[in-house]
Steps between C-alpha positions, in 0.01 A plus 500: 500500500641340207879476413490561142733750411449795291638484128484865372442855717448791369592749773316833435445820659558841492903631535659445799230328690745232626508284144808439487572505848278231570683304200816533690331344862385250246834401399673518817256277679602114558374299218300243683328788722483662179298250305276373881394842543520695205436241217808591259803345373791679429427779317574593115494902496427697251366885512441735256714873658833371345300586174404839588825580630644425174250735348587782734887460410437505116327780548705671723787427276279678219425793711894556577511569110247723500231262289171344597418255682324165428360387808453748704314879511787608713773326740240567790178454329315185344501310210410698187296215339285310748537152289844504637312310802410211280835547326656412913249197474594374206877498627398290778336260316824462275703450799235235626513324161872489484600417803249219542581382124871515575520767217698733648781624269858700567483715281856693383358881548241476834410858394411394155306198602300709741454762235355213251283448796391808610373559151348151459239482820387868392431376185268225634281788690516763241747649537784603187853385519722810658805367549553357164419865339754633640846624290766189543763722653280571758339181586844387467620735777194443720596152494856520613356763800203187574717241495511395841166557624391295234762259586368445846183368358610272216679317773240511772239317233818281383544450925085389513510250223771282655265331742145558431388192693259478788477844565244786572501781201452864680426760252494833611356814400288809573244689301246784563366801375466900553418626866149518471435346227097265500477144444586329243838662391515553166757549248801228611500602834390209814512127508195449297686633212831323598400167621312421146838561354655205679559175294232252548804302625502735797158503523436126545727472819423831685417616823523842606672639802375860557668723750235710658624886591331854424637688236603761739712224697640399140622852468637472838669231518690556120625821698651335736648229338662696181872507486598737195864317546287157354283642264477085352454317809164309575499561834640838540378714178317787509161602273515860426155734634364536169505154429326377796234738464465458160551129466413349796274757713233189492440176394247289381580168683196551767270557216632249329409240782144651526419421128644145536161274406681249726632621886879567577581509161622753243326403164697526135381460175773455218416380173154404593600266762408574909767461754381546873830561673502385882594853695572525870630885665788545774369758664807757533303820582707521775816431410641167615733463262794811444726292750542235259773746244723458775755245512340169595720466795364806642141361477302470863295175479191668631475690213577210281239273651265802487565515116452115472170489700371773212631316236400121649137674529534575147630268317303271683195595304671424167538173506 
């Protein structure tokens, strides 16, 4: 098996299959068994739920004063405009672009410059500035309230462009559709939709990583990880019901894999060019992975080696 190491990953599946969990075994493991078996560098991180935790506290902040929201249907329920999925992607391809560019600013409101950003990606899908039509006292005031969750990722993508070098980019993120819904999802919804939203940038370098569970186990597993104490955590947020039927009740990577003209690949077509994306699964139907939001120290290397036997089998394949 070659040694060539993997440049870019985009780690997919459905919430809560073990996404980030896995990213975290990732991390922890020691480099050189790291790159042997598993064919990555260090990793560069970036994920898209920071984004649409941001989007639930504006409008939560909205909904304390009684006015609609701009995201959201409801606190519990999904998006109100569907494009908002491309308006996630186009975020991540921002954060790609800056952090490999060494654009990164630090900016002196992180509420503000998330605001300008907010409005800027939806703009790119469709969608019309929100933020920006709102009275100045009160974008002023939603600021002030935002200013440290914003905060935390201004300097996270300041953090990621100090040492770009020689590493493996993970990009995370999950996408699906209504429970029930027939192939292919329309209307913003799945990974078709999403991954010809990426940057051709992206697109060049990927490789997909899908995490394999039911959506049944999805729903399972978000209920037993949710903490409502950490509503902003990666690993320990919780997806409300309505969202996980409504959103992500199926998804369309599968399909996507049986229309591939080329096998174990995931085909894109942005701006009339063709991009067959290398895709391998870690099959996490039964879960292997939960363990791994404990504290590493508390990690039994069975179940570690289990994990990297999955992933080695996967990852494998991509390169």
């Amino acid at each position: 098996m070659s040694n060539k190491q993997l440049d870019l990953v985009l780690l997919l599946a459905l919430p809560a299959s073990g996404k980030s969990e896995v990213r975290n075994c990732i991390e922890h493991l020691d480099p050189e068994r790291r790159e042997e078996s598993l064919h990555m560098r260090e990793s560069l991180q970036l994920d898209d739920f920071p984004y649409v935790h941001i989007m639930r506290e504006i409008d939560r902040e909205l909904s304390e004063k009684g006015l609609p929201f701009l995201f959201f249907q409801s606190l519990e329920k999904p998006f109100s405009n569907t494009k908002d999925w491309g308006t996630l992607t186009e975020l991540l391809n921002e954060d790609y672009a800056d952090v490999m560019h060494h654009k990164c600013v630090n900016p002196a409101s992180a509420a503000r410059h998330m605001f300008e950003r907010l409005d800027r990606a939806g703009e790119v899908v469709g969608v019309a500035p929100r933020l920006a039509a709102l009275d100045e006292s009160l974008l002023a005031e939603l600021a002030d309230k935002l200013e440290l969750e914003c905060r935390k990722v201004a300097d996270t993508m300041l953090k990621l462009q100090q040492d770009t070098e020689n590493k493996t980019v993970v990009i995370e993120f999950a996408r699906g559709g209504p429970d029930g819904s027939s192939m292919p999802l329309t209307n913003g919804y799945g990974y078709q939709y999403s991954l010809a939203k990426l940057s051709p940038e992206i697109l060049e370098k990927a490789t997909i990583l899908y995490i394999w569970v039911t959506p049944e186990e999805s729903r399972r597993k978000n209920s037993a990880r949710a903490n409502p104490d950490d509503p902003g955590s990666i690993l320990h947020h919780g997806v409300p019901m309505d969202v996980m039927l409504g959103d992500y009740g199926c998804d369309d990577m599968n399909w996507l894999l049986d229309q591939s003209d080329k096998p174990d690949t995931v085909q894109v077509e942005r701006d009339g060019k063709t991009y067959h994306i290398p895709m391998a699964k870690f099959d996490n139907r039964v879960d292997k992975t939960s363990f791994l939001r404990a504290d590493p120290a508390d990690w039994a290397e069975e179940d570690v080696a289990k994990v990297q036997a999955g992933l080695k089998e996967a990852l494998d394949k991509l390169v």
